[in-house]
C-alpha positions, 0 to 999 in steps of 0.5 A, a space after each residue: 212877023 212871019 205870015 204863019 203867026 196867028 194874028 195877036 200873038 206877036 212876035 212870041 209865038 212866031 213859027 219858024 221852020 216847016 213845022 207847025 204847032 196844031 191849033 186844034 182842041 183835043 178830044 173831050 175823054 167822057 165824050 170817048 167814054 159816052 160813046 163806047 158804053 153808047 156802041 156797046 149797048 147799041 150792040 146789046 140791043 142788036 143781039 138780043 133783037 136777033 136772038 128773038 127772031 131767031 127764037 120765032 122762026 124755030 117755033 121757041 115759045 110757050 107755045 110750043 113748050 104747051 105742045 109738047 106737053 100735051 102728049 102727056 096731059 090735056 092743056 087747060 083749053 082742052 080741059 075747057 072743051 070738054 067741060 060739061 061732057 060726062 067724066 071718063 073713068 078709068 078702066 076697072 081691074 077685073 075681080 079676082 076670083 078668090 077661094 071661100 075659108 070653107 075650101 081652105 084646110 088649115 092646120 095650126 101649130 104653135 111654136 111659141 112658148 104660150 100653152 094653148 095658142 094652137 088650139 085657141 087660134 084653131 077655134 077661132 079660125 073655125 068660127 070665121 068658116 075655114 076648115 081645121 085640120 091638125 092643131 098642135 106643137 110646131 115640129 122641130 124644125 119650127 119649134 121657137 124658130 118663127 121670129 115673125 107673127 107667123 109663117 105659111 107652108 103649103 105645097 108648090 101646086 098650092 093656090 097663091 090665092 088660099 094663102 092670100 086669103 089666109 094672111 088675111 087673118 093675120 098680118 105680117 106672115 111669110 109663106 114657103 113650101 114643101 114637099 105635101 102633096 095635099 092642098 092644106 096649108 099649114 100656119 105655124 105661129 111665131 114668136 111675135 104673134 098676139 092675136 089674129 086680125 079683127 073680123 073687121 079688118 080681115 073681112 076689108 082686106 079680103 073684100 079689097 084682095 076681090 075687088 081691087 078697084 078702078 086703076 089709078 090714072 095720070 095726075 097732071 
């Protein structure tokens, strides 16, 4: 028996030559695969531990995402410490100055098919304090050509705020201008028109066309 030979095997397994087989127990393959996944989610936990330290050291946070919006809006401690002290309102539109209807001549023209509507909106118009001028048939060049509830003509210097006050009246109008040199303003009657606005409604638009109210604030 050679002195190579592993005691017990006998003769059997004599070795011979100058090579020699390995004895040693080959490498379990879930002991492998343990211990990537292990490497791996070491990694994971490495990185992510990392990225977190970077994100403190930049300032990243709820914190600063607060910040930045407080330039816009209040944060709720800054709405905590002020709680008690008088509300801030914000700064009301100054009133508008607006003509009475008793400096506004109105001349009323019909220019529907319906007899009489100039002279009944004309009546009407008088018991709400404007001044009448001419009521009659439209002219030619608005004769059933006003698809509209009606229109308002005016010169260029006429005051935007006389036909405010007179779409008050009568909603959905449109307005042009001519070459009068009076301050009359003429509102011709369209097709679609049925009747004036109610005392009611004409009274809050024109109360809301003076005063507009307090500007409308930020909500956050």
């Amino acid at each position: 028996m050679s002195m190579l030979t592993p005691p017990g095997m006998g003769g059997k397994y004599r070795v011979t030559g100058t090579a020699y087989p390995r004895m040693s127990r080959k490498r379990s393959l879930r002991r492998i695969v343990f211990s990537v996944l292990g490497a791996a989610l070491a990694l994971a936990v490495i990185s992510y531990g990392a990225l977190q330290l970077i994100g403190v050291f930049r300032g990243d946070g709820p914190d600063r995402n607060v910040a930045a919006g407080a330039k816009d809006c209040p944060t709720a401690s800054a709405k905590a410490a002020v709680k008690g002290a008088p509300a801030a309102t914000a700064p009301a539109k100054p009133a508008v100055v607006l003509p009475k209807p008793g400096d506004i001549t109105v001349n009323v023209y019909n220019a529907t098919p319906r007899a009489g509507l100039a002279k009944a909106v004309g009546d009407e118009l008088k018991k709400r304090g404007f001044l009448i001028g001419k009521v009659g048939n439209a002219p030619a060049d608005f004769d059933k050509k006003v698809p509209g509830t009606g229109t308002l003509v005016g010169s260029a210097a006429t005051d935007k705020a006389a036909y405010s006050v007179l779409g008050t009246q009568l909603a959905g109008t449109t307005q042009q201008t001519d070459t009068r040199e009076g301050a009359d303003i003429d509102l011709i009657l369209g097709t679609a028109f049925t009747q004036l606005s109610t005392p009611a409604d004409a009274d809050k638009a024109l109360a809301l066309l003076a005063d507009p109210g307090p500007a409308s604030a930020k909500n956050c």
